[in-house]
C-alpha positions as CSV (number, residue, x, y, z in Angstrom):
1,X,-6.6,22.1,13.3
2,X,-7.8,18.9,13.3
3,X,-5.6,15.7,13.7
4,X,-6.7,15.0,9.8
5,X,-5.4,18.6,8.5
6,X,-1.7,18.8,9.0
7,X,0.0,21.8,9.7
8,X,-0.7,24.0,6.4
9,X,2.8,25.5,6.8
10,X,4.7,22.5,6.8
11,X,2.8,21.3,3.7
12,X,2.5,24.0,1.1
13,X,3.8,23.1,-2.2
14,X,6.2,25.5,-1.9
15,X,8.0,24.2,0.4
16,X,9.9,21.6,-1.7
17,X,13.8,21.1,-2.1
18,X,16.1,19.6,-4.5
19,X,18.0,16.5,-3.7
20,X,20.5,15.0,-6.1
21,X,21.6,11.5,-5.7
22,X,24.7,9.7,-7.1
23,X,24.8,5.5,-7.4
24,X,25.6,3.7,-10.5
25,X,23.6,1.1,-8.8
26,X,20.1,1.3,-9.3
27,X,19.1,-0.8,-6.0
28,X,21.3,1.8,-3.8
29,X,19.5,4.5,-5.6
30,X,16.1,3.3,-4.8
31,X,17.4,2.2,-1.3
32,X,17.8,5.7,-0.3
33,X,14.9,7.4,-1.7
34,X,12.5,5.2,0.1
35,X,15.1,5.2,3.4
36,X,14.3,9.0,3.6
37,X,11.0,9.0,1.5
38,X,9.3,12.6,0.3
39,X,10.7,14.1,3.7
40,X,13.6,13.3,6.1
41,X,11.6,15.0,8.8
42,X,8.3,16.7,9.6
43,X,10.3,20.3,10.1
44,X,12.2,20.3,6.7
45,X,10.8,20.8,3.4
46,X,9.9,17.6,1.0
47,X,12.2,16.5,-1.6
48,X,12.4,16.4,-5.2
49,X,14.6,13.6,-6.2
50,X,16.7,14.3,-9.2
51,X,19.4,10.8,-9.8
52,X,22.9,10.6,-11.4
53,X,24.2,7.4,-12.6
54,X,27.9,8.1,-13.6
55,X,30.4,10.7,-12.9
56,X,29.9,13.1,-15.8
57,X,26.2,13.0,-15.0
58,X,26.6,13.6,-11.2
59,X,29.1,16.5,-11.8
60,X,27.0,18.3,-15.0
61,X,23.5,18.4,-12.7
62,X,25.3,19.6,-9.6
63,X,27.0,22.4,-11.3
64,X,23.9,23.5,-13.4
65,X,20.9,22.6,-10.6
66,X,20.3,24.6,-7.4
67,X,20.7,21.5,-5.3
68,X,19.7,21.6,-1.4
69,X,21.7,18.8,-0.4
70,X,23.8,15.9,-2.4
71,X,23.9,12.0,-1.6
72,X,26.6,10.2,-2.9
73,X,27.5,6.2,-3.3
74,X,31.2,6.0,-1.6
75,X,31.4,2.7,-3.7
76,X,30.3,3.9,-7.0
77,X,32.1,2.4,-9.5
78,X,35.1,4.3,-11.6
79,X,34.2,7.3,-9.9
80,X,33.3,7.0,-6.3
81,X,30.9,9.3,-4.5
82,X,34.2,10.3,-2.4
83,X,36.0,11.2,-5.4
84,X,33.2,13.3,-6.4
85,X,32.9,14.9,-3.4
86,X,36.3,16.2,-3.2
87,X,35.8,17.3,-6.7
88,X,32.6,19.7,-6.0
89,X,33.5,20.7,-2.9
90,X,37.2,21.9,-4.3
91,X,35.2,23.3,-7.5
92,X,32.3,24.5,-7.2
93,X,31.8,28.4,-5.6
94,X,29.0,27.7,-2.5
95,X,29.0,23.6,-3.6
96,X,25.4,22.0,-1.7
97,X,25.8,20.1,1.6
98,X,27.1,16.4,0.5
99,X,26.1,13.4,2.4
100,X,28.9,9.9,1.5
101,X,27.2,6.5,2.3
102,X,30.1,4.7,3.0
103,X,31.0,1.0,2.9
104,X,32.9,0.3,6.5
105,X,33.1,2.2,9.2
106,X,37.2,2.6,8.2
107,X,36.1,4.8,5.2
108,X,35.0,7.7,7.7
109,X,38.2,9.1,7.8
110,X,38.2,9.1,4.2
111,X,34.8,11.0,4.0
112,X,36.0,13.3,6.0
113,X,39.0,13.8,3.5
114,X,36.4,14.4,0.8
115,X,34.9,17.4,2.9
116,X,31.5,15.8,3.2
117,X,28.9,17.1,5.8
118,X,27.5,13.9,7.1
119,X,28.5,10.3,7.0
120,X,26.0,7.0,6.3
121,X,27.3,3.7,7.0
122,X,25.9,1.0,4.9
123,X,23.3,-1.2,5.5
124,X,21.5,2.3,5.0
125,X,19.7,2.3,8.3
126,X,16.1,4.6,7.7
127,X,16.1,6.4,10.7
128,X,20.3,7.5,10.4
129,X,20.0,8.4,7.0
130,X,16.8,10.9,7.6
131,X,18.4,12.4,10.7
132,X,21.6,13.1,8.5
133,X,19.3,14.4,5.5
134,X,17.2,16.7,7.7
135,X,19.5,18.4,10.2
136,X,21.7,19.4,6.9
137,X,18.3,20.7,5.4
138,X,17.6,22.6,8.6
139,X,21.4,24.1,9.3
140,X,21.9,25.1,5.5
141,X,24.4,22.1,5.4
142,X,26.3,23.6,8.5
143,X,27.1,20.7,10.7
């Protein structure tokens, strides 16, 4: 293997996961997907990016997808990504890992309350956000 050929079984197109994200703000959403990028980590699969902008869309592709791992805005409007969480997690049979972006570092306790698996503090900083994204993709969203 050359420095120029990557490792051919860490890049098979296989080896691709689903990742749903939840912000009725456009900017967060696009925020995100270029703080993580195609993969959080050279080790984990690379992601397929599938977006929610409201509550009812959020809730409909997470009970019909086969979602690796979910992102959701804490400060959402009408329905934050907290809310949601609590919802899928109390709902749905074997709900996906869920990641909360939170506002403050005050709303941790409330994450935690929502049963999420990792916490984000916002400004999204790159290098927290991937390192949250890929050890849930490596654990099975055991933390």
């Amino acid at each position: 293997m050359t420095p120029a050929q990557p490792d051919a079984a860490a890049t098979t197109d296989t080896d691709v996961v689903d990742v749903l994200l939840y912000s009725d703000d456009v900017t967060t959403r696009e925020q995100v997907r270029r703080a993580i990028g195609r993969r959080a980590a050279v080790d984990v699969p690379r992601i397929r990016w599938t977006e929610a902008a409201t509550h009812e869309g959020v809730v409909m592709k997470a009970r019909e997808g086969d979602f690796a791992l979910i992102v959701l805005d804490g400060e959402a409007a009408k329905a934050g990504g907290m809310a949601v969480s609590r919802e899928l997690k109390s709902e749905m049979y074997k709900c996906p890992p869920v990641v909360i972006l939170t506002a403050r570092p005050q709303d941790a306790w409330l994450a935690t309350w929502a049963q999420a698996d990792a916490i984000v503090q916002a400004p999204i900083d790159p290098v927290e956000i991937q390192e949250a994204v890929a050890g849930l993709l490596r654990s099975g969203g055991r933390r």
